[in-house]
N, C-alpha and C positions, 0 to 999 in steps of 0.2 A: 102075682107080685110084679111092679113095675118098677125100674129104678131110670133115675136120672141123674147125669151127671153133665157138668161145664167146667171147663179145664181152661182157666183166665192163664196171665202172664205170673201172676202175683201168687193165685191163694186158686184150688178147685174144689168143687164144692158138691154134694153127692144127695139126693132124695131118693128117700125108698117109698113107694106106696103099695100097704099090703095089707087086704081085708083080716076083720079081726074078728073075734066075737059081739066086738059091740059098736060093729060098723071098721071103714077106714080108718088106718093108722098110718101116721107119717115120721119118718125119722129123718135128720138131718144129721151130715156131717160134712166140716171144713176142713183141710188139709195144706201144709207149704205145696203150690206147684213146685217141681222138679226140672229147671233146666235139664237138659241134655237124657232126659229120662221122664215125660211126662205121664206115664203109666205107673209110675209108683207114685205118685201124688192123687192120682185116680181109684187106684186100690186104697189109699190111705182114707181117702176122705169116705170109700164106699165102707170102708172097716167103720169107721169111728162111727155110720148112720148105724150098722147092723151092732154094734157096743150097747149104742143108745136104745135097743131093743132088745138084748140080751142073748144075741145072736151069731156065731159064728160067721166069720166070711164065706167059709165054703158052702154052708146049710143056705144061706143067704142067697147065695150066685145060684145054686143049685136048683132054688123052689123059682128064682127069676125067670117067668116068660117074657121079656125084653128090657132090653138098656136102650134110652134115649143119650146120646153122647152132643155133647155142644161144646164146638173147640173152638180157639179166638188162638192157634199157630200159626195159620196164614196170617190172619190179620195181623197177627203183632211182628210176624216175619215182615211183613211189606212195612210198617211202621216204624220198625228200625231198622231198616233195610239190611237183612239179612236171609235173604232169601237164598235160590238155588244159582248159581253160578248159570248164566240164561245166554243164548242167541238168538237172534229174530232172522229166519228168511221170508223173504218175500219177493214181488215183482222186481223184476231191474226197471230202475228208474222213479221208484216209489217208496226207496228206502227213507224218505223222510215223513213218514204217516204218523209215526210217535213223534220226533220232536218238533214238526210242526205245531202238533196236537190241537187243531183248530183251532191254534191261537188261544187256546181259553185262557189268559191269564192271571183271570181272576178268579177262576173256579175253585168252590173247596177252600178260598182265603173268609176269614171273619167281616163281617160287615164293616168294623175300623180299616179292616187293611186294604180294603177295596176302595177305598177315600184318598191314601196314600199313593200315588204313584211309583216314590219310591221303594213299595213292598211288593209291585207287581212282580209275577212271575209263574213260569208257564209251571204243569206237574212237576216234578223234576224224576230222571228218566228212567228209568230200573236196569238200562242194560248202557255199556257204551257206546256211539255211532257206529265203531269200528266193529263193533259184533250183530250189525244187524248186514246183513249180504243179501243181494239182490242179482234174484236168474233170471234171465230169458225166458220168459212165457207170456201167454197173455191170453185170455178168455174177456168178453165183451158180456155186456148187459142179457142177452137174449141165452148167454149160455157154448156160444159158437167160439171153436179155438180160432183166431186171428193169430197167434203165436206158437206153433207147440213146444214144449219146456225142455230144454236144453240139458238134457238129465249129465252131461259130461259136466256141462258148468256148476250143476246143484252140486253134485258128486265131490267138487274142488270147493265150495263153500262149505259143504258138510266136513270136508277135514281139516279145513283154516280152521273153525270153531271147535273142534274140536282136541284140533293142536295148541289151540288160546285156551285151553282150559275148562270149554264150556261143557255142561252136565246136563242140563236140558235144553229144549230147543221145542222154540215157537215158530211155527209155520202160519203164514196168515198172505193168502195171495189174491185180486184183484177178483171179484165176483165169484169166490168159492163157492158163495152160496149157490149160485148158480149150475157151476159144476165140479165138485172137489177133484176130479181125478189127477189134474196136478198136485196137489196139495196130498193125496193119498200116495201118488209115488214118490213123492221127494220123504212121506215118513217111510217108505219103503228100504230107500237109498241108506237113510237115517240108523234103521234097523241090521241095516249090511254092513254099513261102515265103525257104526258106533256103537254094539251091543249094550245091551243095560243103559243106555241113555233114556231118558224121558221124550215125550213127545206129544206136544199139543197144537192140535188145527183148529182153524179159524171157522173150519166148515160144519165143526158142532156148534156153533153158533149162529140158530139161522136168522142170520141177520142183517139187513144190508145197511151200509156207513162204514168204511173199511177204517175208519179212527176209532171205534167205540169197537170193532171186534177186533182188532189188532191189540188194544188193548187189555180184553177178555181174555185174547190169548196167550199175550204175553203174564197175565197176572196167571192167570194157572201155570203155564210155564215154570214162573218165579216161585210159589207154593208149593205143587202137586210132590213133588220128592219128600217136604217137610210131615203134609199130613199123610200124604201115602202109607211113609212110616210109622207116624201116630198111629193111625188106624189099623194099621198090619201087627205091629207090636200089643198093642190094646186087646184086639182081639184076639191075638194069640195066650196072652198073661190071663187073661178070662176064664179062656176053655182052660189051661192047667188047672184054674180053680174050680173049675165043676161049671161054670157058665155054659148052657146048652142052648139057651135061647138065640133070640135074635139081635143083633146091634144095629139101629138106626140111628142115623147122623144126621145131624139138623140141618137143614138147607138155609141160603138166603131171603127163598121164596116165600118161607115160611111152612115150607114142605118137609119129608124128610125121604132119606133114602136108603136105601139096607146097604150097609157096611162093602157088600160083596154085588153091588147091585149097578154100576157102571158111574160111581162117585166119581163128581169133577172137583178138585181142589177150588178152583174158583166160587162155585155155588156155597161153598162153606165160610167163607170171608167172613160172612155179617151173621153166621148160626149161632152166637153165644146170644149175643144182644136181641136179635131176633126173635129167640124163642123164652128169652125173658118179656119181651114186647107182647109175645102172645100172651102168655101166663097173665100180663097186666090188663089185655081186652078182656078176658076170661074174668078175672077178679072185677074190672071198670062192670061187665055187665049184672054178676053177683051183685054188684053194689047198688045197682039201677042204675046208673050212670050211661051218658052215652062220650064222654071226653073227657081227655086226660092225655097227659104229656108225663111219658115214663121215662125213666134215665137210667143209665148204667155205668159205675165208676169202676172199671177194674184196674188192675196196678198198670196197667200200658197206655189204655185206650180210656176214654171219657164218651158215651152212646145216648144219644136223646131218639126219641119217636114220640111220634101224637097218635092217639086212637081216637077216632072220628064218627058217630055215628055205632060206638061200640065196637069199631070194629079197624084193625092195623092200616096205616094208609100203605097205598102200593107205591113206589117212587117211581114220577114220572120222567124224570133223566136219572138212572139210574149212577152213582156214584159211589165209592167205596176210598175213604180219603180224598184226595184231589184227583184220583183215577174214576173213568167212563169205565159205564159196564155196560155190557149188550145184551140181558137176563134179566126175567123179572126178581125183583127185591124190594122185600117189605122197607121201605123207607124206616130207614134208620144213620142217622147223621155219625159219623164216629170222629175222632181228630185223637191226633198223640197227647193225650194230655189225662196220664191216670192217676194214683196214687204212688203210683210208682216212679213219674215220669221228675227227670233234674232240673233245676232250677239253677238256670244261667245266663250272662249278661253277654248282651249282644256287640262283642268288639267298635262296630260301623256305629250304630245308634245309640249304645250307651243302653238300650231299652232291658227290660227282664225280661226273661224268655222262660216259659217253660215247653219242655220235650223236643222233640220225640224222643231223645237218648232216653231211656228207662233203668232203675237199677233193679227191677225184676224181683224176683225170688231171693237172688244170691248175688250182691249183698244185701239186697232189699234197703229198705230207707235205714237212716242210723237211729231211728227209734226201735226197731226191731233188735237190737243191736248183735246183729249178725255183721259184723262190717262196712257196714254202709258209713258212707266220711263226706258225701255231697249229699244238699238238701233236696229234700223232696217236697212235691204236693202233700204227703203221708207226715211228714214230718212238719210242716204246718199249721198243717190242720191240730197236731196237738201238740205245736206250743202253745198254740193262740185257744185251748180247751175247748176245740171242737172234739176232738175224738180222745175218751182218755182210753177205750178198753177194746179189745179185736175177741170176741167170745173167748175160747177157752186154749186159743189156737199159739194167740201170743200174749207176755205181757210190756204194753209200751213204756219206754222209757225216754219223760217226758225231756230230763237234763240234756239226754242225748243229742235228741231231738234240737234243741236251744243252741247247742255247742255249735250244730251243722248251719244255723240260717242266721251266721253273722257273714253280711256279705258287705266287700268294699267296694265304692262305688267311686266316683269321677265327679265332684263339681259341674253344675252348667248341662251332666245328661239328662235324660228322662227320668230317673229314677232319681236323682238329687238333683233339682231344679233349684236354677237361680233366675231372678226376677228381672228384665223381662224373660220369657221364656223366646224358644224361636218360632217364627211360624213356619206351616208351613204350608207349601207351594199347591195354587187352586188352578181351574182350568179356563179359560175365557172362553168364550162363544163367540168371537170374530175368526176373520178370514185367514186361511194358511201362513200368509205372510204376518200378520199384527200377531200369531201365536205365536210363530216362531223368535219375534222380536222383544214377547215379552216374557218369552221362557228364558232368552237368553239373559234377558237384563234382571231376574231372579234370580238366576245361577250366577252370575258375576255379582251379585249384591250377596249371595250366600257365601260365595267365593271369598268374599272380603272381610268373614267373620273371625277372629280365632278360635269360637269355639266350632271344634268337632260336631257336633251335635245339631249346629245348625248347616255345617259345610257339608254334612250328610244329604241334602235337600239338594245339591247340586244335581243338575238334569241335564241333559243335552236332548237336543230336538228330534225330531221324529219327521218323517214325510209319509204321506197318506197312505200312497201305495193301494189304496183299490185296485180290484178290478171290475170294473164294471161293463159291458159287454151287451147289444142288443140282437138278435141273430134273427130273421125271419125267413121262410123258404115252405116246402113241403118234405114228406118222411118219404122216403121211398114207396111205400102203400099208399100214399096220393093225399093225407093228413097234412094239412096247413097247418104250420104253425109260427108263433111270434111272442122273444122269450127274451128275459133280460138274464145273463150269468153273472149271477153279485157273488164275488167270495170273500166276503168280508172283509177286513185289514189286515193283512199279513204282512203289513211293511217289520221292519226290524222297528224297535225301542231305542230312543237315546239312551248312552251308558249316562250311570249317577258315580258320584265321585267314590269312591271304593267298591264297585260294583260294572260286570261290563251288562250291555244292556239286552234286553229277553231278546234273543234270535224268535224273529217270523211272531213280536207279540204285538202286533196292531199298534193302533194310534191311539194316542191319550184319550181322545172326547168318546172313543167308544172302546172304552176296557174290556165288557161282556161282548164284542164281536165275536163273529167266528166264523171260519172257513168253511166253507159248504166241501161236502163228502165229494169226491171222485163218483164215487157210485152215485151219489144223489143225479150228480149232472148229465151224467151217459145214460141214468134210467129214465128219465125225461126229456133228454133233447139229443139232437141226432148228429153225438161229437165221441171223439175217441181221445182220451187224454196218452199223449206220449209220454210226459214223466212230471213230477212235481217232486222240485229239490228245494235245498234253500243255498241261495245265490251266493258263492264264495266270496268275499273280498266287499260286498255292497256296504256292512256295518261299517263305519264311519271310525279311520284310528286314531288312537289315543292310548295313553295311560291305560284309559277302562274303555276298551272297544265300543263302538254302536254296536246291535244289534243287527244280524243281516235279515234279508226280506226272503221269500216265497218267491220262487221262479216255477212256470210253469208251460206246458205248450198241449194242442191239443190239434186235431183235425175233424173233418166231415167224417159220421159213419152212419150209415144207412139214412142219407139226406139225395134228392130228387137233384141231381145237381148243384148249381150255383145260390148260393145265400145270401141274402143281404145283411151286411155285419154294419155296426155304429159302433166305437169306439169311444169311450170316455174317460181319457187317457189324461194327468195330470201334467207331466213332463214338462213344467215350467222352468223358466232356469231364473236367476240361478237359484241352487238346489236348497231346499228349505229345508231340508234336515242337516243343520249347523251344529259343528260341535261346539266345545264352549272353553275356558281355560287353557289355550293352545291345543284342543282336540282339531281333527277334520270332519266334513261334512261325510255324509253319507251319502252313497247313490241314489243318483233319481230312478223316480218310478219307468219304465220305459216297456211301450206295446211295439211288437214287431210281428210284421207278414213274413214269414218265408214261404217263397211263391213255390212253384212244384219245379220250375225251369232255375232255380237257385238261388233266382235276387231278394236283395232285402229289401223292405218297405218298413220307415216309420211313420205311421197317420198322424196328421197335426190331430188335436183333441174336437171330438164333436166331427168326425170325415164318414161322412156313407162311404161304405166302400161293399169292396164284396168278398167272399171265403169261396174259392171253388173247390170239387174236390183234388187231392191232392196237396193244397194250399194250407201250410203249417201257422198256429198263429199261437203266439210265444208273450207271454206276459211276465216282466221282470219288474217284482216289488222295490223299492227301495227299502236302504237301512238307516239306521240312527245313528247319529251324529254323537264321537267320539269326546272322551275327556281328557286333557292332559295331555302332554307332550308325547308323542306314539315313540320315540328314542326311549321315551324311559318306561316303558311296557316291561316286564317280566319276560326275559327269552323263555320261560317255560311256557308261560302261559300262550305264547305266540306257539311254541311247538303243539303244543296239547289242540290248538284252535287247528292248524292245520293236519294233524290229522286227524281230528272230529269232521275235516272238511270243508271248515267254516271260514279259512284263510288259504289259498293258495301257497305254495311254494314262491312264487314269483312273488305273490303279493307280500309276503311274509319278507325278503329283501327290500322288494318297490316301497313298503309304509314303515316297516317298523325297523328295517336295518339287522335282519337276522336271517343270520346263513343256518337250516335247518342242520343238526348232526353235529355243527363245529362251533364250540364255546369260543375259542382262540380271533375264529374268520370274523363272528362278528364283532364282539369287543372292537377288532381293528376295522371292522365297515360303519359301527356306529362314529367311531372317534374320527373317522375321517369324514365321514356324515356332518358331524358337530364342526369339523375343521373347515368342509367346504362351506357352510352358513357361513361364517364369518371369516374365511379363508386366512384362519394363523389359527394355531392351536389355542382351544377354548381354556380359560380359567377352570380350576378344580374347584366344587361345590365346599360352599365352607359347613363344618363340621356341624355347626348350629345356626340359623338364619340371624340375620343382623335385625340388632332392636327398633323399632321405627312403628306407625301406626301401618295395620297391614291395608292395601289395597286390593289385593288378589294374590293367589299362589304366586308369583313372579314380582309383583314388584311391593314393597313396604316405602312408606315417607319416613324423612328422616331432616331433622336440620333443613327444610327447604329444598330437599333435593328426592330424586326417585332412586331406590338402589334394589339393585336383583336383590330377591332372597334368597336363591339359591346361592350365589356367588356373592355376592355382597356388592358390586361392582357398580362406582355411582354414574345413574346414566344421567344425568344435569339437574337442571332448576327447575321447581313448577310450572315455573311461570312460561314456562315453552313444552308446547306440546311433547306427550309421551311420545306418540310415534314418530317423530321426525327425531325420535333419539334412541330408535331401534336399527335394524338391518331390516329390511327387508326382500323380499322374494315374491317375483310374481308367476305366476303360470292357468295354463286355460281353466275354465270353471270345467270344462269336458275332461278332463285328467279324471276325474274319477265316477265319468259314467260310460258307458260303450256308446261305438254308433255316434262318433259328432260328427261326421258329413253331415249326417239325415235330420240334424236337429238344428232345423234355421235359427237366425240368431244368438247361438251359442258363443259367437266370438265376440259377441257383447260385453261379457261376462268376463271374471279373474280370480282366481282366490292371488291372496294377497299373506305371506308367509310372516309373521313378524319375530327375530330374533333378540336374545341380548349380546349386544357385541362385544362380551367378554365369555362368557360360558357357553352360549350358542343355544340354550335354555328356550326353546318354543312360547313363546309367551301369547301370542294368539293367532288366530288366523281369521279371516275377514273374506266375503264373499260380496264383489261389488260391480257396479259398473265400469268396464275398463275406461281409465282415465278420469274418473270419479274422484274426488275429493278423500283420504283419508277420514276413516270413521274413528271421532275419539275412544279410548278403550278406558279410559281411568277421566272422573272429571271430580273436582276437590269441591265438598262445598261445605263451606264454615259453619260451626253449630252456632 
C-alpha cells in the first residue's frame, strides 16, 4: 500500500493506493491545511482517504510501505515572505552578488509588465544589505588560495548576525566550487559560536555563476528551518501512529528523496506542483497524447508546466518566483496569485493587484466563512458562479463572498478609467542624447497632468553605463588570447514619480540585460576581480532618488605579462542621466587605470592602451537621474539608503541636507539650505495648492500669471519667460562625478540650479553649455 500526500497553503490533500481483490483501489481525502501545525492537516486528510475505505488510520499507516509527501512551505514561506530570519557571508568586497542580481529586472515580471518601464524592478531581496558580511578570503578559478580567510574576521561577522537576530545563515564564497574549505570552516566557526543555528553552503551546489548559487543558497537558507520542521514533526506523528515505512519527499527535479536521506530544503520549492506535473505526463501518455499544458491553483501559489513529447520539460534557467536557481527543475512557472491570494489596489497606479499577501487556511477567503473580511481570487470566482461547491470539505457561502468584492476605487485610475485614458511612455531607438531629451520632455508633459494616474509615468533618465572592454595578450602557458568583457548594463535606473529608481537595473532599450558572473570572467580570461559593489552616492537625488550603478575593479592573473586593453568608455559630458521635476542628474559612467606606482589614468573612449600586471582597472557605472526636489526626500528614507550603503554619510548632508541620527540638525540644515537658495527665509508651503491650470509640480497658470504651487507665490506674467523669474544657481556639471581633472572638457559644462524665490522649492535643474542660453522649462500653447 502507497499513500500520497501534498500539503498546499490552503487545503492538503491525501491518496491512498492499495491492491484489492479486484485489482487497485484508490481513496481520496481533503483536509483545512493547518497553519502553525501542518501535520495535523496531513493526518486529517490521510484519515478522511482511509474513512472512505472503511479503515482505521492506524491499520492504514500500519499496512503502508511508503508515503510520498509533497509540500509547497517553502514555496509559500518565500512567497509571503516569511521565511527564517537569514544572513548571508561571503567574500569581502563581493557582498553585492544578491542585489546587483545581474541586473535582471525583468525576470519572473508578466509579459505586460515588462512593456512598462515603470514596473521594472530587480527580485526584491530576502535578507537586508546590512545582514549580508563580507571576510577576507579569496580562492581563484583554478582552485588556488590567493587569500586565506581571515577566520578572526568571519568569527566577528558570525556574532554581528547573530546578535541582529539571525537563525540561519548562508555561506556562499567566491569559486567554492572549486574549493570549499573556506566555506566548510566558516560553517565550522558557525557551529562554535552559534549552536542550533542552521547552515547552508554554496558548495553543495556544484555550480559555477556565483549569482544563481548565492541564491540557491540563500533560498535554503530562508526555508531549510520551516520544512526541516515539517518533515521532522510529520515523521515523528507517523511512527506514533503505526507508520513503519518509508517517507519520501518530492524534489524539484522531479525526483524524490527519503525523509532522512541528506534533504535540502531548496530542492523542495517546486515538489507540490512538480509532482502534480508528473502525474499529468503519466495521464497526457494513458491518453495517447504527447502535450499538454497542466496547472495548478493552490490557495497561495497559481503553477503552469507544459509536457512536451509526453514527457515534463526540464527548465533551462532555472527560476522559482523571480529567484535564480542553480539545480536542475522540472520547469514549472509559479507566481503569488492563488485562491487564497488578496485583492488590492495599488496606491501609485490606482491598478488592482492581486497577491502575494494570502489569507491562507485561517481566515481563508470570506466565503469560507471562517473570518476572512478581504476579497480573494476564491471569493471571486463564486460571486461571478464559477465555483459554487469545495467537495465535502467546505460549504461556500456565496453572500459572503459578494459583501467582501465591493471595492472603492478613484476616477481617472486604471480600474475606473475616464476618457481619454493616459498613455503610456515607449522607448525611441536614437542616440543617448535625443533619448534623454525625449524622456525628459514626457515626464514634464506627464508632470503637467492632474491626474495621478498619468503622473505615475513620470521617469527620470538613465546613462548606459556598460562596460565594455577588449583585452588581448597570452595566458601564462603560452595560449594567445583576444576577448571583449561585456557586463551588460548595470548603470542605476531613473527614479519614477513615487518610486526611487532600481539600483544596478540597466538601461531602458535593454531591460532583459545582464551582468555577466565574476566567475564566468576569471574562468575564461586571465583577470582577478578585486570587488564588485554598487557605487554610493552615483543614483541621481531627488524626491525619489536615481538608482545607483555597479562599480567594479579587477587585475591580471595568470596573463604572460603586459595586455593590450581598448576601452569603450561613454563618459560624455554633460551627464545624460537627467533628472526631471527639480530631480539631479546622476553620475557619469567613468573607466579608471590605477597604475601599480599609484597614478590615476582616465582613457578618453576608443584609447589602446595597455593592463600590466600589477595595473588595477576600475569600472564605475553610472546612476539615474532623480525626481523631485532632493530637500523634500524623507529623512528615513535617506537614513535607510545609507545604511543599506547606497548613500554615503557625506552624501546624505552634500544632496539631501540630512544629518544622520539627528532629527533636530537637519530640519535646521535643510531650512538654512532653503534660506541660502534664496538668502531670506523661504515662504511656508500653503496648506492646499492654489487653483490655476497646472504646468508641472512647481508652477500652475492663473489670471495670466505663473504661481508656485507649493507656495502660492506669483512669480510674474507669461508673457516673460519662466526662468528669468526664478533664482538661479550655477555650479560644475563635475560636482557630481569623480576624477574632473582627467575628464577634458568638463569645464564646458554647468548644471544650472533653478529656485522659487519665495519657498526656495527646487523647481528644476538644467544641464548646459556654460554660458548657453537659458532652456525654456514651461512653454504655453493655446488650444
Amino acid at each position: 500500500m502507497r499513500i500520497g500526500i501534498d500539503t498546499g497553503g490552503t487545503f492538503t490533500d491525501a491518496v491512498v493506493v492499495s491492491p484489492g481483490p479486484r485489482g487497485v483501489r484508490l481513496a481520496m481525502g481533503k483536509a483545512l491545511s493547518t497553519p502553525g501545525d501542518l501535520t495535523a492537516g496531513a493526518l486529517a486528510a490521510v484519515e478522511a482517504a482511509a474513512a472512505e475505505i472503511d479503515q482505521p488510520l492506524a491499520d492504514l499507516l500500519g499496512r503502508a510501505e511508503s508515503i510520498g509527501y509533497a509540500t509547497t512551505v517553502g514555496l509559500n514561506a518565500l512567497l509571503t515572505g516569511t521565511g527564517a530570519p537569514l544572513g548571508l557571508i561571503t567574500t569581502e568586497g563581493f557582498e553585492a552578488t544578491l542585489p546587483v542580481a545581474r541586473a535582471a529586472k525583468v525576470a519572473g515580471l508578466s509579459p505586460a509588465e515588462t512593456t512598462e518601464a515603470v514596473c521594472w524592478a530587480k527580485p526584491p531581496l530576502l535578507l537586508s544589505r546590512q545582514r549580508i558580511m563580507g571576510v577576507p578570503e579569496r580562492i581563484d578559478a583554478h582552485g588556488e588560495v590567493i587569500r586565506p580567510l581571515d577566520e578572526t574576521a568571519a568569527a566577528a561577522a558570525i556574532k554581528a548576525l547573530r546578535d541582529d537576530g539571525v537563525t540561519s545563515y548562508a555561506v556562499s564564497l567566491l569559486w567554492s566550487v572549486a574549493d570549499p574549505r573556506h566555506e566548510v570552516r566558516i560553517a565550522e566557526l558557525i557551529v562554535q559560536i552559534h549552536p542550533g543555528a542552521h547552515v547552508s553552503l554554496s558548495s553543495a551546489v556544484p555550480r559555477i555563476g556565483e549569482y544563481e548559487r548565492t541564491m540557491t543558497t540563500v533560498l535554503d537558507a530562508s526555508t531549510a528551518p520551516l520544512v526541516a520542521e515539517e518533515i521532522r514533526t510529520l515523521a515523528h506523528a507517523l511512527a506514533e501512529r503505526g507508520f513503519a515505512g518509508h517517507l519520501h519527499v518530492m524534489q524539484s527535479s522531479g525526483s524524490t528523496c527519503d525523509a532522512d536521506g541528506g534533504l535540502r530544503a531548496v530542492e523542495t520549492l517546486g515538489s507540490g506542483p512538480v509532482a502534480g506535473l508528473l502525474a499529468s505526463a503519466e495521464l497526457v501518455q494513458q491518453l495517447g497524447r504527447s502535450e499538454a499544458i497542466a496547472t495548478d491553483v493552490g490557495g497561495t501559489s497559481f503553477d503552469v508546466g507544459l509536457i512536451t513529447g509526453g514527457e515534463a520539460t526540464m527548465a533551462t534557467r532555472p527560476m522559482i518566483g523571480r529567484w535564480a536557481l542553480a539545480h536542475p527543475v522540472v520547469e514549472v512557472v509559479s507566481i503569488g496569485t492563488g485562491g487564497g491570494s488578496l485583492a488590492w489596489i495599488d496606491p501609485v497606479l490606482g491598478s488592482l493587484r492581486v497577491g502575494p499577501q494570502s489569507a491562507g487556511a485561517q481566515p481563508g477567503p470570506a466565503c469560507y466563512r471562517r473570518g476572512g473580511t478581504a476579497p480573494t481570487l476564491t471569493d471571486a470566482a463564486v460571486t461571478l458562479g464559477y465555483l459554487s461547491e469545495l467537495g465535502q470539505v467546505l460549504e461556500l457561502d456565496r453572500s459572503a463572498a459578494e459583501r467582501v468584492m465591493e471595492v472603492d476605487t478613484t476616477p481617472g485610475t486604471i480600474v475606473d478609467c475616464l476618457w481619454p485614458a493616459g498613455m503610456s511612455m515607449g522607448v525611441t531607438a536614437a542616440g543617448q542624447e535625443v533619448r534623454t531629451a525625449v524622456n525628459i520632455c514626457l515626464s514634464r508633459m506627464f508632470d503637467a497632468s492632474d491626474d495621478p494616474n498619468v503622473r505615475s509615468q513620470i521617469l527620470a533618465s538613465c546613462v548606459s553605463g556598460s562596460f565594455t572592454q577588449t583585452i588581448s595578450g597570452a595566458f601564462d602557458d603560452g595560449r594567445d588570447f583576444s576577448a571583449m568583457l561585456l557586463d551588460g548594463l548595470p548603470g542605476g535606473s531613473g527614479a519614477r514619480w513615487g518610486g526611487d529608481g532600481s539600483d544596478t537595473g540597466g538601461y531602458l532599450t535593454s531591460p532583459a540585460g545582464l551582468c555577466t558572473n565574476i566567475e564566468t570572467n576569471e574562468q575564461h580570461y586571465p583577470v582577478l576581480y578585486r570587488y564588485r559593489w554598487e557605487r554610493p552616492d552615483s543614483g541621481g537625488p531627488g524626491q525619489w532618488r536615481g538608482g545607483v550603478g555597479v562599480e567594479h575593479a579587477y587585475q591580471l592573473h595568470r596573463a604572460a605579462g603586459t595586455v593590450t586593453s581598448t576601452v569603450f568608455a561613454h563618459g560624455q559630458q554633460p551627464p545624460t542621466a537627467a533628472g526631471v521635476v527639480g530631480g539631479e542628474p546622476g553620475m557619469q559612467h567613468t573607466g579608471v587605470y590605477e597604475r601599480a606606482d599609484g597614478t590615476i589614468e582616465v582613457p578618453p573612449p576608443k584609447q589602446v592602451g595597455e593592463l600590466a600586471p600589477g595595473d588595477v582597472y576600475a569600472n564605475l557605472c553610472g546612476g539615474g537621474g532623480g525626481v523631485g526636489d532632493p530637500l523634500d526626500r524623507d529623512p528615513v528614507a535617506v537614513e535607510h539608503d545609507v545604511a543599506e550603503g547606497l548613500v554615503t554619510e557625506a552624501g546624505a548632508v552634500r544632496d539631501y541636507g540630512v544629518v544622520i541620527g539627528d532629527v533636530e540638525a537637519t530640519k535646521t540644515l535643510r531650512a538654512s539650505r532653503r534660506q541660502a537658495r534664496i538668502e531670506r527665509d523661504p515662504e511656508p508651503p500653503l496648506e492646499e495648492p492654489p487653483t490655476g491650470r497646472r504646468l508641472s509640480s512647481t508652477v500652475v497658470l492663473a489670471n495670466g500669471h505663473y504661481l508656485c504651487s507649493r507656495c502660492g507665490h506669483e512669480h510674474g506674467p507669461t508673457n516673460e519667460p519662466l526662468v528669468s523669474l526664478l533664482i538661479v544657481s550655477r555650479s560644475p556639471v563635475d560636482e557630481r562625478t569623480p576624477w574632473p581633472s582627467a575628464r577634458p572638457g568638463a569645464d564646458r559644462f554647468e548644471l544650472r540650479r533653478l529656485y522659487c524665490p519665495a519657498c526656495a522649492v527646487q523647481v528644476d535643474v538644467q544641464v548646459a553649455l556654460a554660458n548657453a542660453p537659458f532652456l525654456e522649462t514651461a512653454e504655453l500653447i493655446e488650444d
